[in-house]
C-alpha positions as CSV (number, residue, x, y, z in Angstrom):
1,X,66.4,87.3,124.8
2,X,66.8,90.8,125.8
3,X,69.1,92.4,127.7
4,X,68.1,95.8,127.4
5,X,67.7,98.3,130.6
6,X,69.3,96.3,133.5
7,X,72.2,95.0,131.9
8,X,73.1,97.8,129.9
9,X,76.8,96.9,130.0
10,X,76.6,93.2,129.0
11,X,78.2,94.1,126.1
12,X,81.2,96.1,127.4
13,X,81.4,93.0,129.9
14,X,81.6,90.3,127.5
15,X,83.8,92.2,124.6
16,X,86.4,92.6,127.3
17,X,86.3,89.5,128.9
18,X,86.7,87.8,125.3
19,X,89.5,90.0,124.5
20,X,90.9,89.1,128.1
21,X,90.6,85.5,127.1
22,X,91.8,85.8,123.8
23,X,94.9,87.9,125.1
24,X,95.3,84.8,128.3
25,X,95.3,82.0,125.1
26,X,98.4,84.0,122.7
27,X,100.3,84.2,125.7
28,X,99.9,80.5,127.2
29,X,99.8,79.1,123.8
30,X,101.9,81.6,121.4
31,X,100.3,80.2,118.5
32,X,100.2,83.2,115.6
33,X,96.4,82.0,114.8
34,X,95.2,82.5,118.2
35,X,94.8,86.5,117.3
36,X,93.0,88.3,120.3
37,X,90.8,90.0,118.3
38,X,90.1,86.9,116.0
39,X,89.1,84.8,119.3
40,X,86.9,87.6,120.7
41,X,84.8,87.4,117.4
42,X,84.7,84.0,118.2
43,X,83.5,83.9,121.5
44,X,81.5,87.0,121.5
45,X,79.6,85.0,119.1
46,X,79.2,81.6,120.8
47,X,78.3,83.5,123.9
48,X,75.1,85.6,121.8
49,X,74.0,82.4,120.8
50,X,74.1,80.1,123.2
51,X,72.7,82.6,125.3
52,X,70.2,84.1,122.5
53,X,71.0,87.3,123.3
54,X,69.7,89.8,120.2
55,X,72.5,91.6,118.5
56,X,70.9,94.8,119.0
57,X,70.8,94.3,122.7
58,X,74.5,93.2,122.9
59,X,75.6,96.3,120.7
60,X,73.3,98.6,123.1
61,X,76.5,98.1,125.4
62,X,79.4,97.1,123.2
63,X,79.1,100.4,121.0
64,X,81.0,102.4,123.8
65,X,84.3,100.4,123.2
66,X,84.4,101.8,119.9
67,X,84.3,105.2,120.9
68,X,87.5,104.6,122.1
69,X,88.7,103.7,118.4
70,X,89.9,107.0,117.4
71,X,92.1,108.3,120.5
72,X,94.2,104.8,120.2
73,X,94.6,105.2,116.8
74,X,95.9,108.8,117.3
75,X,98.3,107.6,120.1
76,X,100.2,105.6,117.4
77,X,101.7,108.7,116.3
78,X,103.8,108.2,120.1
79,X,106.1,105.7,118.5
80,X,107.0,107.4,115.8
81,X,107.5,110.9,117.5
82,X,110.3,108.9,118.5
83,X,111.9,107.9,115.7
84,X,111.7,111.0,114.0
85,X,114.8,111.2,113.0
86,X,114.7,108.2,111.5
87,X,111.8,109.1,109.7
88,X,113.6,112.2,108.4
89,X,116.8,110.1,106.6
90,X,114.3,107.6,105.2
91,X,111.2,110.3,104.2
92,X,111.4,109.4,99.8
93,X,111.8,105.6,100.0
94,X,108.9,105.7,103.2
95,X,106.4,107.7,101.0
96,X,107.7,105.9,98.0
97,X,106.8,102.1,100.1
98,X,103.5,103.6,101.2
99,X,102.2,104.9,98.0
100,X,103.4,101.2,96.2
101,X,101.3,99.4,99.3
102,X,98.0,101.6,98.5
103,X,98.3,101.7,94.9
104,X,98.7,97.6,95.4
105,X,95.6,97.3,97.2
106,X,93.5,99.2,94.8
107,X,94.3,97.7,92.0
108,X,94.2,94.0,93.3
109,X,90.4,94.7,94.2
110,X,90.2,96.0,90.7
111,X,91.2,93.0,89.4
112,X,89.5,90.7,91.8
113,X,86.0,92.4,91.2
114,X,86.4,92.0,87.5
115,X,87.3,88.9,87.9
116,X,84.6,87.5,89.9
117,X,82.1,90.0,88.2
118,X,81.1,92.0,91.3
119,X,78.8,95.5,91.4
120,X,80.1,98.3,92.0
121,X,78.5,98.9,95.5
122,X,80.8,96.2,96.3
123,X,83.7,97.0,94.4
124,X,83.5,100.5,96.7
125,X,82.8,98.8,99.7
126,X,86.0,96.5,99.5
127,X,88.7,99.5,98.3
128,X,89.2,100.9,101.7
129,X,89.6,97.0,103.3
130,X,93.7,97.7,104.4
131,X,93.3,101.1,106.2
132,X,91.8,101.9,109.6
133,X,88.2,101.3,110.4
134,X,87.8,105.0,112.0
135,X,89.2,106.5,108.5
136,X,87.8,103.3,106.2
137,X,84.0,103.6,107.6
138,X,83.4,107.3,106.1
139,X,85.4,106.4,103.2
140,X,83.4,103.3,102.3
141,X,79.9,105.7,103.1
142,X,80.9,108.5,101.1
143,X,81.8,106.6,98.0
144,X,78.6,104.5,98.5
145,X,79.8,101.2,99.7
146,X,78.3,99.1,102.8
147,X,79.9,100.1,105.5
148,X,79.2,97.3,108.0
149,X,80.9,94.9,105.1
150,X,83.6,97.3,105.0
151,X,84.1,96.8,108.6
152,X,84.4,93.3,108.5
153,X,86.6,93.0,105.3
154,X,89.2,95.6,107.7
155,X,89.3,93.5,110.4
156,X,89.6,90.5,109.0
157,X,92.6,91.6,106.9
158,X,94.4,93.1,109.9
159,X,93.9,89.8,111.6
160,X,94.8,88.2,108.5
161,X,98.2,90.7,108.8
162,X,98.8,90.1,112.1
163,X,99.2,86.1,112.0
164,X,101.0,85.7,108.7
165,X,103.2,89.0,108.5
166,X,106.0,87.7,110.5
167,X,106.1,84.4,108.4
168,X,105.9,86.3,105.6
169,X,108.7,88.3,106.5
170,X,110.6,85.0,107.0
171,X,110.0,83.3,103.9
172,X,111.2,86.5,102.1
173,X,114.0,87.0,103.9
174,X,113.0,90.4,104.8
175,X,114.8,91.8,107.7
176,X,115.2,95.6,107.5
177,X,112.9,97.0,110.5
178,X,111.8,100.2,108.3
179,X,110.6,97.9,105.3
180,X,108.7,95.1,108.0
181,X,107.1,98.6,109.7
182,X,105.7,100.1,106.5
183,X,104.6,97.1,105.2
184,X,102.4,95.7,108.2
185,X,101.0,99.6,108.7
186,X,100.2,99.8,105.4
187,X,98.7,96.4,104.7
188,X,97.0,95.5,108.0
189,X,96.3,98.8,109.8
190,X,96.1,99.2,113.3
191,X,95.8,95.7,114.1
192,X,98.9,95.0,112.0
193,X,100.8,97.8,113.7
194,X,100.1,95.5,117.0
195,X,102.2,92.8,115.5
196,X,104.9,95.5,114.4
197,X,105.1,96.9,118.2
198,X,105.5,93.0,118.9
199,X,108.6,93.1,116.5
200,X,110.6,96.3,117.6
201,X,110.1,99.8,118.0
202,X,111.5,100.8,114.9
203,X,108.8,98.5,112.9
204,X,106.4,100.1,115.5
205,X,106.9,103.2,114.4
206,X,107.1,102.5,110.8
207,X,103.9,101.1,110.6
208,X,102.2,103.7,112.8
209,X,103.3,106.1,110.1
210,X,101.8,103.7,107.1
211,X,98.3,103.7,109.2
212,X,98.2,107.4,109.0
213,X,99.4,108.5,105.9
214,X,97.6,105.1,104.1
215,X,94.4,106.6,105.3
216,X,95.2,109.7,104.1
217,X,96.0,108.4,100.8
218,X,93.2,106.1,100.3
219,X,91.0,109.2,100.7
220,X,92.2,110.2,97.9
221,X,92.3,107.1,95.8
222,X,89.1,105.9,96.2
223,X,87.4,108.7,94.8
224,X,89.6,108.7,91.7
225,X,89.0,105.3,90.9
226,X,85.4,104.1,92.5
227,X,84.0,104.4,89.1
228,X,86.4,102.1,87.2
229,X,83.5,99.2,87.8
């Protein structure tokens, strides 16, 4: 079924209404599973095949929503302009928590991939899975990987983030705002720092920070160790 020419939009449309939906469900609901994003996917899907709608012709319209991606992931640097000062008392133990969260996600795939005996396209493709997808899609590309998997393994793990991060916090006991920031930022990205904003402004901030300088540092990284597999 196409949808091309007249309903150039259909995508933009539906996206937003799913999100809207999604958004509707956390509130009335407040279940942590019922992630907006996560029930967008959903839906977006169930929608294109119920109503056989190609994927190309849905993207035709949906692609402009992610040209939006960049700008909000630079206006997380608001919240921590903010807590500057902050930042300035905590600087070594911040970079210090960020570097340990990068370092622990690259060597976790490491030993994942040998585990399970994966190529190294794929090893590549899964290293940049905890950072943002405007930074993580040209890293995956440059280092070789598949990008559109390396789209999907980021969102899923900043969904993932988002719904168990507070219980996490909980079971650990883990109550500082700085340490709950940096560790959603720089494990679950953007969507993670969503769930930190939820949390407090401190955390907000904190994670903000992690999404940036995670990025920054898995840049870095990934070219340094995409030929250990």
């Amino acid at each position: 079924m196409s949808f091309a020419g007249d309903s150039l939009y259909f995508g933009v449309v539906i996206s937003l209404l799913a999100y809207w939906w999604g958004l509707w469900l956390k509130k009335k609901l407040g279940w942590a599973v019922l992630n907006p994003i996560l029930v967008a996917v959903v839906l977006v899907i169930v929608v294109l095949k119920l109503l056989r709608v190609d994927y190309a012709d849905y993207n035709e319209g949906a692609q402009y929503i992610s040209y939006l991606l960049t700008p909000a992931t630079v206006c997380l640097a608001i919240p921590l302009y903010k807590q500057l000062a902050l930042l300035r008392q905590n600087l070594l133990a911040v970079v210090i928590a960020i570097a340990a969260g990068v370092a622990a996600s690259a060597v976790s795939i490491f030993l994942l991939c040998l585990l399970f005996r994966m190529e190294h396209v794929y090893y590549v493709t899964l290293l940049p899975k905890s950072i943002t997808t405007a930074i993580g899609m040209g890293v995956s590309e440059e280092a070789g990987g598949i990008v559109t998997i390396t789209v999907v393994c980021i969102i899923v793990t900043g969904i993932l983030g988002n719904i168990i991060g507070e219980t996490v916090f909980r079971f650990l006991h883990l109550e500082n705002p700085i340490a709950r920031g940096l560790a959603l930022g720089t494990s679950a990205h953007a969507v993670g720092t969503a769930k930190a904003l939820e949390l407090g402004e401190i955390e907000g901030a904190m994670s903000s920070l992690s999404v940036a300088v995670a990025g920054l540092m898995t840049v870095v990284v990934v070219p340094l160790v995409s030929n250990w597999i």
